[in-house]
DSSP file (Angstrom, degrees, kcal/mol; ACC not computed):
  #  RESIDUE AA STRUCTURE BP1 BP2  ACC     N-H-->O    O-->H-N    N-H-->O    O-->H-N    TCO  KAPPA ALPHA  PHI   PSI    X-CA   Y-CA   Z-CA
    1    1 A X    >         0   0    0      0, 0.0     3,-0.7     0, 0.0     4,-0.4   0.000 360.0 360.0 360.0 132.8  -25.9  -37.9   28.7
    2    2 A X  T 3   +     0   0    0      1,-0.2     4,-0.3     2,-0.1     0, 0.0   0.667 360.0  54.4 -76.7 -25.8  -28.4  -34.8   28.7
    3    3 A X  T 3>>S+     0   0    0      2,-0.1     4,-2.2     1,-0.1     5,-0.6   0.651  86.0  89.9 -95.7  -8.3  -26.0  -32.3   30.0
    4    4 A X  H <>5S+     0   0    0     -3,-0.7     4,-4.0     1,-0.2     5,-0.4   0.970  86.6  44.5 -50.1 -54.0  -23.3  -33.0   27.3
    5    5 A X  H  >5S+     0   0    0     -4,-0.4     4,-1.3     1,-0.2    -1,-0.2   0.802 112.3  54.8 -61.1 -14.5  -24.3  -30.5   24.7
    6    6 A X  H  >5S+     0   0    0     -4,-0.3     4,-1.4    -3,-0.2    -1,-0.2   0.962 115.6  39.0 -70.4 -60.4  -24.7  -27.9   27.5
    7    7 A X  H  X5S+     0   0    0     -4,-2.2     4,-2.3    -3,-0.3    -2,-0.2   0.902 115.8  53.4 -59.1 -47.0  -21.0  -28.6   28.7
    8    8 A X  H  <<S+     0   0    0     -4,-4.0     4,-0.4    -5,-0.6    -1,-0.2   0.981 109.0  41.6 -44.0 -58.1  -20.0  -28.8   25.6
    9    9 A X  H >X S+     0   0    0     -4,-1.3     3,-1.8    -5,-0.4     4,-1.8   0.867 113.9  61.0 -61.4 -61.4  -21.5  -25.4   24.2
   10   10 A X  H 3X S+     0   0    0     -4,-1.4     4,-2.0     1,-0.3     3,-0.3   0.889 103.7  45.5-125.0 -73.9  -20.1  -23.9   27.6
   11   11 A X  H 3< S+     0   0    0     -4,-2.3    -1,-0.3     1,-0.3     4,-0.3   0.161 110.5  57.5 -90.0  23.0  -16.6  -24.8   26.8
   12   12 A X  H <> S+     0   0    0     -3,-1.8     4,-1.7    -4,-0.4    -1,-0.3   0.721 106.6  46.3 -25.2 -87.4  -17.0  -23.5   23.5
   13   13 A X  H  X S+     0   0    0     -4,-1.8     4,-0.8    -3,-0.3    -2,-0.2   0.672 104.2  56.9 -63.9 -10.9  -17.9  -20.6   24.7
   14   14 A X  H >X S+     0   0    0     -4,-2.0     3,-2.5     2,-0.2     4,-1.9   0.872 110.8  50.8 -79.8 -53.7  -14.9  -20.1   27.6
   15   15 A X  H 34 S+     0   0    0      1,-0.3     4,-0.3    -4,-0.3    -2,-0.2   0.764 105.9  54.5 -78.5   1.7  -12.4  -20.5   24.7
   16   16 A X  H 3X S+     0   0    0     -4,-1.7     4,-0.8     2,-0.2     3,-0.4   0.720 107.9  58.3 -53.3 -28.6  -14.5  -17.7   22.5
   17   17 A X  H <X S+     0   0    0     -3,-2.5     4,-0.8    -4,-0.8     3,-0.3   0.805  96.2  63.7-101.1 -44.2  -13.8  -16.0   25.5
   18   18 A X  H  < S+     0   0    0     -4,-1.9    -1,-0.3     1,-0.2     3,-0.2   0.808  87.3  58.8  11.6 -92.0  -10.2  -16.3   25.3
   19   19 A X  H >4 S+     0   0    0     -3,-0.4     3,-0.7    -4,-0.3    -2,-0.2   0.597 103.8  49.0 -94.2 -14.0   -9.2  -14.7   22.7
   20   20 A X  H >< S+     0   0    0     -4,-0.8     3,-0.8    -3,-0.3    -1,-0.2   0.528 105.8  64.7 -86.1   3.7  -10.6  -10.7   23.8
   21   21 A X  T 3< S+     0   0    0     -4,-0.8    -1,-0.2    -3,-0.2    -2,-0.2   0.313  88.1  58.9 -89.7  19.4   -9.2  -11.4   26.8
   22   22 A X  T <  S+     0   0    0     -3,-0.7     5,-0.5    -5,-0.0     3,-0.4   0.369  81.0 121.9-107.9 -22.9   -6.2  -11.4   25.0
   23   23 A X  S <  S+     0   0    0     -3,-0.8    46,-0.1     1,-0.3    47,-0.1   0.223  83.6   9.4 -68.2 158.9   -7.0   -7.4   23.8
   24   24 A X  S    S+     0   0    0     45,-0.7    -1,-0.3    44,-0.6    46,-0.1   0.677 105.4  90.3  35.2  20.1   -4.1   -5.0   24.9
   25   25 A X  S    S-     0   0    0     44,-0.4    -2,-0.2    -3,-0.4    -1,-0.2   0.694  94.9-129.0 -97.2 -16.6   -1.9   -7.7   25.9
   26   26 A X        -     0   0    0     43,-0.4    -3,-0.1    -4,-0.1    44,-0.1   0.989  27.6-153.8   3.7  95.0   -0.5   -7.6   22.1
   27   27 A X        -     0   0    0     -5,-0.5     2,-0.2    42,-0.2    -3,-0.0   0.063   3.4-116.0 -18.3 136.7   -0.8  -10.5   21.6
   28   28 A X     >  -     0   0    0      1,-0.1     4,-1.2    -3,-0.0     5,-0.1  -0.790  26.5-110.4-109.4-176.3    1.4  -12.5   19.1
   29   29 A X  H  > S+     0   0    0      1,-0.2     4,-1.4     2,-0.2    -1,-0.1   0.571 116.0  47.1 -82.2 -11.1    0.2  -14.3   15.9
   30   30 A X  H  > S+     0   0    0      3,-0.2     4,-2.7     2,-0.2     5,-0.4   0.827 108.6  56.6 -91.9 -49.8    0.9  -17.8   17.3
   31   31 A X  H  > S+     0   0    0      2,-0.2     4,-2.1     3,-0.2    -2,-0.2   0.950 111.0  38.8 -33.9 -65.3   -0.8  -17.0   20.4
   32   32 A X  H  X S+     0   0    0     -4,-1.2     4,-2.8     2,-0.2     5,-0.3   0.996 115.5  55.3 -58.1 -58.9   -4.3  -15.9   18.8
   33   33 A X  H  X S+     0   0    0     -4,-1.4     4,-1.9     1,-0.2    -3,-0.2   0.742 109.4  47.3 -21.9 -67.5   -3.9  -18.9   16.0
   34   34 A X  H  X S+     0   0    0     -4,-2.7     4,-2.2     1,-0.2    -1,-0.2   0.785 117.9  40.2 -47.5 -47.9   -3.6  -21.5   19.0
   35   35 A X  H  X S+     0   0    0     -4,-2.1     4,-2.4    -5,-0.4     5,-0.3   0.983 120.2  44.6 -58.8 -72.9   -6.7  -19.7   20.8
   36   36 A X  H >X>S+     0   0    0     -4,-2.8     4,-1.9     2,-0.2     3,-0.7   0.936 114.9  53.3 -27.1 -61.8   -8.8  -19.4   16.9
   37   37 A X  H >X5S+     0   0    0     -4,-1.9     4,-3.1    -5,-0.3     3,-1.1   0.879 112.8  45.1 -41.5 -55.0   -7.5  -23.4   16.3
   38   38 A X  H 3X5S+     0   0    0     -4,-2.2     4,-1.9     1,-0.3    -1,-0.3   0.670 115.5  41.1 -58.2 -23.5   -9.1  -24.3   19.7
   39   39 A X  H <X5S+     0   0    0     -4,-2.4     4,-1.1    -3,-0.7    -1,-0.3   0.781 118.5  46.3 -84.7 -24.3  -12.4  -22.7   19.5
   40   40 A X  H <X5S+     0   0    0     -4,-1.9     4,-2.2    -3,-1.1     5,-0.4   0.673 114.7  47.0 -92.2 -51.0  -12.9  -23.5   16.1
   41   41 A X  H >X<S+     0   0    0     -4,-3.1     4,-4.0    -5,-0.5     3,-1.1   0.988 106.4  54.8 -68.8 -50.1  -11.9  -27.2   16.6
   42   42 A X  H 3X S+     0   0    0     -4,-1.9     4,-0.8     1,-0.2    -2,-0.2   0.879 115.0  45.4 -59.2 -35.6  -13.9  -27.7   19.6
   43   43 A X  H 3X>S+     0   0    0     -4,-1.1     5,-0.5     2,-0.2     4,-0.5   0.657 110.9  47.1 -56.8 -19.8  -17.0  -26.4   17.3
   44   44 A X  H <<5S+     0   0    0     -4,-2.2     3,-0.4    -3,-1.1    -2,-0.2   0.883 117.9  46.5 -99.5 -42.3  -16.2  -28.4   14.3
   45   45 A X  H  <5S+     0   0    0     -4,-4.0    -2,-0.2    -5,-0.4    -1,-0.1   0.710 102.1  64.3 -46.6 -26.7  -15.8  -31.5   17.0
   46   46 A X  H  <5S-     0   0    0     -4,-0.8    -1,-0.2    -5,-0.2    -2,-0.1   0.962  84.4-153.5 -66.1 -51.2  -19.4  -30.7   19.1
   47   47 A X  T  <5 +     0   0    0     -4,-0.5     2,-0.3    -3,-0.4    -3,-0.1   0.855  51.3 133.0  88.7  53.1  -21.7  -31.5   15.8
   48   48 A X    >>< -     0   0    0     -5,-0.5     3,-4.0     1,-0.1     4,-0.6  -0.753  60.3-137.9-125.8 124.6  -24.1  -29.1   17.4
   49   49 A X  H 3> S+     0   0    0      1,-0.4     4,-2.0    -2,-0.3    -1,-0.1   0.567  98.0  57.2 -34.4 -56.9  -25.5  -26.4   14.8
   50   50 A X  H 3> S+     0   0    0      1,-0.2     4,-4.4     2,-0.2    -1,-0.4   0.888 108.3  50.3 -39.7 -40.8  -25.4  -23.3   17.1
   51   51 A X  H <> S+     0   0    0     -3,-4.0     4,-1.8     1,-0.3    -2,-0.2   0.748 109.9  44.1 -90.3 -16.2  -21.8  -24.0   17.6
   52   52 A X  H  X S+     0   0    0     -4,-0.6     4,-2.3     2,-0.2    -1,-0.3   0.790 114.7  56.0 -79.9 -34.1  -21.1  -24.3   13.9
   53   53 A X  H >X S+     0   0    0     -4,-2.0     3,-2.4     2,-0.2     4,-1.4   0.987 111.2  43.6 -50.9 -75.3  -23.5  -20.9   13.6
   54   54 A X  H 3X>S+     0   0    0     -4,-4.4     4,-2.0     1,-0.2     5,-0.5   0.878 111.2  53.3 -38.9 -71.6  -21.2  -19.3   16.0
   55   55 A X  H 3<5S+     0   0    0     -4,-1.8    -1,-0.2     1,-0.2    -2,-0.2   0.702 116.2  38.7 -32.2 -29.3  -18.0  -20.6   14.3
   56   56 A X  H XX5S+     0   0    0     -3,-2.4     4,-3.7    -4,-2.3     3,-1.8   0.930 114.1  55.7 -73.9 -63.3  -19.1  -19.2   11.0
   57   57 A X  H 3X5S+     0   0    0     -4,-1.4     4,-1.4     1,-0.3    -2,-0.2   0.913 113.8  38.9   1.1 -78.9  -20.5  -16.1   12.8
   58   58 A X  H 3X5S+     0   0    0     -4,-2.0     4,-0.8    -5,-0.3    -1,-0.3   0.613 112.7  63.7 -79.5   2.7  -16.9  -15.4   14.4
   59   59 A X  H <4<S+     0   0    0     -3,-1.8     3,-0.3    -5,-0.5    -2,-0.2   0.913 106.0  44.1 -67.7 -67.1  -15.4  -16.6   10.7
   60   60 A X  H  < S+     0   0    0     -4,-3.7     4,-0.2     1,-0.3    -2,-0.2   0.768 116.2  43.1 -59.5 -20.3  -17.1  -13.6    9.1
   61   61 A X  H >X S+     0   0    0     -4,-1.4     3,-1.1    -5,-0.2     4,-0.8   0.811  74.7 117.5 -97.2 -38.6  -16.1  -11.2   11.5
   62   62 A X  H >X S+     0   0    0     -4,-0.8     3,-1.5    -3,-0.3     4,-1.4   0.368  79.0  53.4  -9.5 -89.7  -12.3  -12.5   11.9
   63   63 A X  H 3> S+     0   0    0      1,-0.3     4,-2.1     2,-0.2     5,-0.4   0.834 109.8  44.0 -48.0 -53.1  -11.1   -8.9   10.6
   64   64 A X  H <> S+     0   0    0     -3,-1.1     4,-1.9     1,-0.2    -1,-0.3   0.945 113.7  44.0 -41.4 -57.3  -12.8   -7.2   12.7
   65   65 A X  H <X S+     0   0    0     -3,-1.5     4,-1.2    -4,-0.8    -1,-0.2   0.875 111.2  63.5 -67.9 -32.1  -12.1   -9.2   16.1
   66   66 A X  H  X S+     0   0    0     -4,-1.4     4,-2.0    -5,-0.3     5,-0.3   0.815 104.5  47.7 -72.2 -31.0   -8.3   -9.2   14.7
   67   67 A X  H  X S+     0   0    0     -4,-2.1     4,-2.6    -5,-0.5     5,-0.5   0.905 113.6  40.1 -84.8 -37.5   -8.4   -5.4   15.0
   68   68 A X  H  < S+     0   0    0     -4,-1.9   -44,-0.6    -5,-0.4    -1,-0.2   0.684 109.6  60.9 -91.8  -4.8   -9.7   -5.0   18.3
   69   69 A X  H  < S+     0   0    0     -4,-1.2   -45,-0.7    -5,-0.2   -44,-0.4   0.937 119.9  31.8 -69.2 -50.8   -7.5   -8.0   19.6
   70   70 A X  H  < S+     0   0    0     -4,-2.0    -2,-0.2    -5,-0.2    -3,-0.1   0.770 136.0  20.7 -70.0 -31.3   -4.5   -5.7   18.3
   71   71 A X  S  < S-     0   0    0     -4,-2.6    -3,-0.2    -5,-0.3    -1,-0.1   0.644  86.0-142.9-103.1 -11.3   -5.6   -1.8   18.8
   72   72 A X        +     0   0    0     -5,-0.5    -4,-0.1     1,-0.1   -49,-0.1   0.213  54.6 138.9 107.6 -54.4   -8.6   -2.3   21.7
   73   73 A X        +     0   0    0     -6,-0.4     2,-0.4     2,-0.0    -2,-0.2  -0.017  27.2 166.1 -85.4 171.3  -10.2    0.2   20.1
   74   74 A X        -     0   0    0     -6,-0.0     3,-0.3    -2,-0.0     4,-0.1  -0.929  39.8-127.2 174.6 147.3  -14.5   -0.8   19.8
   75   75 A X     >  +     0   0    0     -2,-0.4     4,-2.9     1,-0.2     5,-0.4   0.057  67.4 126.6 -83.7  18.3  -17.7    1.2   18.9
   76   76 A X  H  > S+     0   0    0      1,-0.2     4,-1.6     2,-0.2    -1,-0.2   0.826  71.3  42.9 -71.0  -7.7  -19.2    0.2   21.8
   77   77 A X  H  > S+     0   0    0     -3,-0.3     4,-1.6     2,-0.2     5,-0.3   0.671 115.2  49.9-107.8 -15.6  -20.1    3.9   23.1
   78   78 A X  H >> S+     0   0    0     -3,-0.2     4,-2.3     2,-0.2     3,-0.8   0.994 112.2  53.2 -52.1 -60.1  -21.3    5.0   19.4
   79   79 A X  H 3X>S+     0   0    0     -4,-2.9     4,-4.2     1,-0.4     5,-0.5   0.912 110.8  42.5 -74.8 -36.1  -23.3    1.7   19.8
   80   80 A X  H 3<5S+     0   0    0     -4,-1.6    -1,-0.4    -5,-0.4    -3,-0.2   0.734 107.9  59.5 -95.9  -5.9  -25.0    2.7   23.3
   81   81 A X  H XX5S+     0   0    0     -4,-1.6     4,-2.0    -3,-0.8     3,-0.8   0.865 107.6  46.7 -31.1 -69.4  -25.7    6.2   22.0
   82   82 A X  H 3X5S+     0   0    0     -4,-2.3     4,-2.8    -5,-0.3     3,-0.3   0.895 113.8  49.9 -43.3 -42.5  -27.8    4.5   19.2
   83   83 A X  H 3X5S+     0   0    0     -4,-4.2     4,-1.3     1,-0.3    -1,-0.2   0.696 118.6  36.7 -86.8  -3.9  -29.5    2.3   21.8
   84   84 A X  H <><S+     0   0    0     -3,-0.8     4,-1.0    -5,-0.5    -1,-0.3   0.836 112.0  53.1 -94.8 -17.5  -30.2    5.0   23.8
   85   85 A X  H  X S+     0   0    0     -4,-2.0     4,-2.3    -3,-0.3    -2,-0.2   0.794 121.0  45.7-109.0 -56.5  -31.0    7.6   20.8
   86   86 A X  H  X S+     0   0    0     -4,-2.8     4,-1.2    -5,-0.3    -3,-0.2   0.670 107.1  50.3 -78.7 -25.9  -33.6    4.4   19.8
   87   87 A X  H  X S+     0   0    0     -4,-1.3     4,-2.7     2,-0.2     5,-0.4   0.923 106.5  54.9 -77.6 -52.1  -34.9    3.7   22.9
   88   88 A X  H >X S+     0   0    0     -4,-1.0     4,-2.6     1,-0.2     3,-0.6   0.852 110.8  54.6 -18.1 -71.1  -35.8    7.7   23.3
   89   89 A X  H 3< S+     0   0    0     -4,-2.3     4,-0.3     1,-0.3    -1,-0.2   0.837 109.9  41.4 -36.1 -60.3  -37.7    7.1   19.8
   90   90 A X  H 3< S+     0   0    0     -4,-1.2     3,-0.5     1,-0.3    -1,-0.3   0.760 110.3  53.6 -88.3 -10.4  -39.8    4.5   20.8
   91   91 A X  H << S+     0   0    0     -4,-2.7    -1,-0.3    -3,-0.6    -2,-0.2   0.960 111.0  47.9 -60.5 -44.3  -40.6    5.7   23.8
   92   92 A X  S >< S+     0   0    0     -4,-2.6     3,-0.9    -5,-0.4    -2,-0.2   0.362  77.5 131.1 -74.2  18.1  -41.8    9.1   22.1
   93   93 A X  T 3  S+     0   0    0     -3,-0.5     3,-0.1    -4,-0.3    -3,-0.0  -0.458  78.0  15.0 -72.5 139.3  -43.7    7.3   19.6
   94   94 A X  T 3  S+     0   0    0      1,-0.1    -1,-0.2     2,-0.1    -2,-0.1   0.077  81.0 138.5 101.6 -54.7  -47.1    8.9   19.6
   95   95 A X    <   -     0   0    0     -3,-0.9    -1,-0.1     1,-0.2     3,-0.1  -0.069  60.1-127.5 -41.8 152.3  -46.1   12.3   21.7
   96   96 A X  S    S+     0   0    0      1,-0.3     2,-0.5    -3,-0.1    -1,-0.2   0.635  93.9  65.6 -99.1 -19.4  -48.2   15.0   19.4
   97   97 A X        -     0   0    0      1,-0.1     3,-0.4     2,-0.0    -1,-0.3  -0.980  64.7-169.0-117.0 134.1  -45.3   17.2   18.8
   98   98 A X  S >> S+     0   0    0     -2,-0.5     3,-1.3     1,-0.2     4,-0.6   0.633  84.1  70.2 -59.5 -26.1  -42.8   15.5   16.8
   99   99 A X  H 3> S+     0   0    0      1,-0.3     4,-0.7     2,-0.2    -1,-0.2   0.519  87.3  72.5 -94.6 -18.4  -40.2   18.4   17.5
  100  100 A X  H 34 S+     0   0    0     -3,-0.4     4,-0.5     2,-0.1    -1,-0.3   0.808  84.4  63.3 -63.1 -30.3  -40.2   17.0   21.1
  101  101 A X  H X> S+     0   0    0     -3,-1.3     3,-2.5     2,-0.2     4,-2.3   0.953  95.0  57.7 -73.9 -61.9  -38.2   13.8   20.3
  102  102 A X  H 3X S+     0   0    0     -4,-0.6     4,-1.4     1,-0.3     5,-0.3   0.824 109.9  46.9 -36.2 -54.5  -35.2   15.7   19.2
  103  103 A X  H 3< S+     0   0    0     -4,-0.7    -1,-0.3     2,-0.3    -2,-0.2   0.412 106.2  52.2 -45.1 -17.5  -35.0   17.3   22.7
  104  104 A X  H <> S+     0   0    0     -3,-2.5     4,-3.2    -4,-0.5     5,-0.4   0.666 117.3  48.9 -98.6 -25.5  -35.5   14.4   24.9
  105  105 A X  H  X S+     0   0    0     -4,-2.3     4,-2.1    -5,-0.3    -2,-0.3   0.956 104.1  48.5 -70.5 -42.1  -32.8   13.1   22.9
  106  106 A X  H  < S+     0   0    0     -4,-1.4     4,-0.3     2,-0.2    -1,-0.2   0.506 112.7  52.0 -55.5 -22.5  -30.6   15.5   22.9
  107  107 A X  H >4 S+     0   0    0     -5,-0.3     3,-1.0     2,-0.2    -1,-0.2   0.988 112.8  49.5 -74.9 -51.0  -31.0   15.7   26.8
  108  108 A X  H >< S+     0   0    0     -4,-3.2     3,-0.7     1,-0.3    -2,-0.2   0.749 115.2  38.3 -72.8 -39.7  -30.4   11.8   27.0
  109  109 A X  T 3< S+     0   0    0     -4,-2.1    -1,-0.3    -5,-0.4    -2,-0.2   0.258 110.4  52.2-116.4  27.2  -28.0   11.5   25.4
  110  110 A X  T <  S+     0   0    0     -3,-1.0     4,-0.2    -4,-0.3    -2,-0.2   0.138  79.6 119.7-136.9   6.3  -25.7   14.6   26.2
  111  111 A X    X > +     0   0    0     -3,-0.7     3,-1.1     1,-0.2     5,-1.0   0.784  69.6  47.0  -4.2-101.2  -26.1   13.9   30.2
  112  112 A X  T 3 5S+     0   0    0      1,-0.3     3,-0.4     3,-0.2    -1,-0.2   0.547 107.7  55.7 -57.5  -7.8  -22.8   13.4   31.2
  113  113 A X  T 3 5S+     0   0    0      1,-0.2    -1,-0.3    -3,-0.1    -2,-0.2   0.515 104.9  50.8-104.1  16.3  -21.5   16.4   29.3
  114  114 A X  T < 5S-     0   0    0     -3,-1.1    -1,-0.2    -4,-0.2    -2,-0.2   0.123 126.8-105.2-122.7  18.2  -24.0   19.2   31.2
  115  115 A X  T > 5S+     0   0    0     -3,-0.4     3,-0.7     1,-0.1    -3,-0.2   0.665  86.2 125.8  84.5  -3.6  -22.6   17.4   34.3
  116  116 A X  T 3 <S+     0   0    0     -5,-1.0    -4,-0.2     1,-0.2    -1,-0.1   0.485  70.5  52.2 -80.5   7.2  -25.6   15.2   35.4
  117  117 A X  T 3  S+     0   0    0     -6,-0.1    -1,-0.2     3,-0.0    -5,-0.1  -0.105  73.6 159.6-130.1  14.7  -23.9   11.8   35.4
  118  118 A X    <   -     0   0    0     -3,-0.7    -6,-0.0     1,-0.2     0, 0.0  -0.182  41.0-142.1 -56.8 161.0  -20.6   12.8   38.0
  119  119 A X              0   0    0      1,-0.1    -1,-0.2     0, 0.0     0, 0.0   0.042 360.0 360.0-101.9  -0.2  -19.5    9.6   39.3
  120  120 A X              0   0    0      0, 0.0    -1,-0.1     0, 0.0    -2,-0.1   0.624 360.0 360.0 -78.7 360.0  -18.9   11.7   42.6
């Protein structure tokens, strides 16, 4: 059938999906296992290479996802400084004074604290 590996890989991915929807709930350790076994099993069962990727993927990271299953806490607004800090760069790539790029950055990325970003 042509649409298995697609379903397959799909219900993969709902039971990755699982287990950070699991984040602030605290969780308990039997709980996560039972979520890990399934996602992990259903990869080693698919035989399709991506899914084994992922499964290795979310194997090396296991401390990490264990930590934000239990505290929450995530870098994501460090990370979307940086992509914003990096998209600035490459936009200013070129500009003939260098000494502009600090400043457009510093603008961009300090919005919401001079008040240009209310939510009102």
């Amino acid at each position: 059938m042509i649409g298995a590996p697609i379903t397959v890989a799909w219900n993969a991915k709902e039971d990755l999906l699982d287990l950070p929807a699991t984040a602030r709930t605290r969780p308990d350790r039997e709980q996560v296992r039972d979520l890990l076994y399934r996602f992990h099993r259903r990869c080693a069962d698919a035989d399709l290479p991506e899914l084994q990727r992922l499964a290795t993927t979310v194997e090396t990271w296991w401390p990490e996802i264990l930590a934000f299953l239990h505290t929450g806490i995530t870098n994501a607004g460090s990370e979307g400084t940086n992509r914003v800090i990096k998209t600035i760069a490459r936009d200013a790539y070129g500009f003939r004074n260098p000494g502009n790029q600090p400043l457009r950055t510093r603008c961009a990325t300090t919005r919401r604290a001079r008040g240009h970003l209310d939510a009102r």
